[in-house]
C-alpha positions, 0 to 999 in steps of 0.5 A: 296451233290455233289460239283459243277464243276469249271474251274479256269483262271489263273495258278499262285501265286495268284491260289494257294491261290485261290485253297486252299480257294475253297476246304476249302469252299467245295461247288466247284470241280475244274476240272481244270485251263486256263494258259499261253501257257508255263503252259500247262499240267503243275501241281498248287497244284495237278490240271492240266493245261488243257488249254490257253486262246483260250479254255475259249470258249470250256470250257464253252461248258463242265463247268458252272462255272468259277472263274478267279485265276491271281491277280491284283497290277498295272492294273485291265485291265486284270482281267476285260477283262477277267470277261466280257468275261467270263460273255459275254459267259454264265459262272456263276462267283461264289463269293468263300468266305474262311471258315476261313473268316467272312463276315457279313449277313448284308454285300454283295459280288458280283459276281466272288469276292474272301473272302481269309482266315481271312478276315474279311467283316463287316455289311453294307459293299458292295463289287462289282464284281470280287473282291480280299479281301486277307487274314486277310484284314479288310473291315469295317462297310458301306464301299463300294468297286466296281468292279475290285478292289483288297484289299491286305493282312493285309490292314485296310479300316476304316468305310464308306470308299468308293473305286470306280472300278479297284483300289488297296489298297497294303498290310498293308495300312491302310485307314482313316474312310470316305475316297473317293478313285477314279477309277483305283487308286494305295495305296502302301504297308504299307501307312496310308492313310487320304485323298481322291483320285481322279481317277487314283491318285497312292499314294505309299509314304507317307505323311506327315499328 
């Protein structure tokens, strides 16, 4: 069976990762990626950059499917103004899942999202559109995480646990079963976190609980 052609937006740190999740998954053939002006022509892990952002267009003229590759810590802005255009303009956004990973049949991962190697997404867990789930993080059962949102390496996001759109949860936190946490919220690295969040809340030292 012949692998599908995918262009990848973003040329940094975070494209390593997400290259090495795609060969290892098998189903794409990325032809190339879409970097910064200064990037162009330059080499991430044995793919060229073939062209900047004023190429996106072109590209879906010769590609069908694209995935976006640049990470998200302080803002989602950027990766969701990308994935609406990209949607906007016809791309297929294929949800990658790592080999290495397991997600539950009885889970969902949306469209555009990223499952990286070791993770782990239990049953009745929904993950929205253009989605991280970074390596070894855990999603349990009934959590929901919208769309735009970035769950980092090693994080614990307890059962029913709900994360509404474009928040982040930092490497090694761990969130409490049956947390609330709002739109565009920030949970630093290494927290333990048991209570709920409004939108834009940014709970980055702990607590005394």
């Amino acid at each position: 069976m012949s692998r599908q052609e995918l262009i990848l937006i973003g040329a940094g740190g975070h494209a390593m990762a997400c290259i090495d999740a795609i060969e290892q998954q098998g189903t794409y053939s990325i032809v190339g990626l879409i970097g910064l002006d200064e990037e162009m022509h330059t080499v991430c892990c044995g793919y060229r950059v073939v062209g900047t952002d004023k190429k996106i267009s072109e590209m879906r003229q010769l590609y069908a499917n694209a995935h976006i590759a640049i990470g998200q810590i302080k803002t989602a802005v950027l990766r969701k103004t990308l994935y609406e255009k990209l949607v906007k303009i016809g791309f297929n956004m294929p949800v990658i899942v790592s080999p290495f990973s397991y997600v539950s049949k009885h889970a969902n991962i949306g469209a555009g999202s990223i499952v990286m190697h070791g993770a782990i997404v239990n049953a009745g867990a929904q993950i929205g559109e253009n989605c991280i789930v970074n390596s070894r993080a855990l999603i349990e059962h009934d959590c929901s995480v919208a769309n735009h949102c970035h769950i980092a390496t090693g994080v614990i996001i307890n059962g029913g646990v709900t994360i509404k759109e474009r928040s982040f949860i930092g490497s090694g936190s761990v969130v409490k079963q049956g947390v609330n946490i709002g739109v565009g919220c920030l949970v630093g690295m290494g927290l333990s976190l048991h209570h709920d969040l409004v939108d834009s809340d940014r709970f980055v030292k702990a607590q005394a609980i």
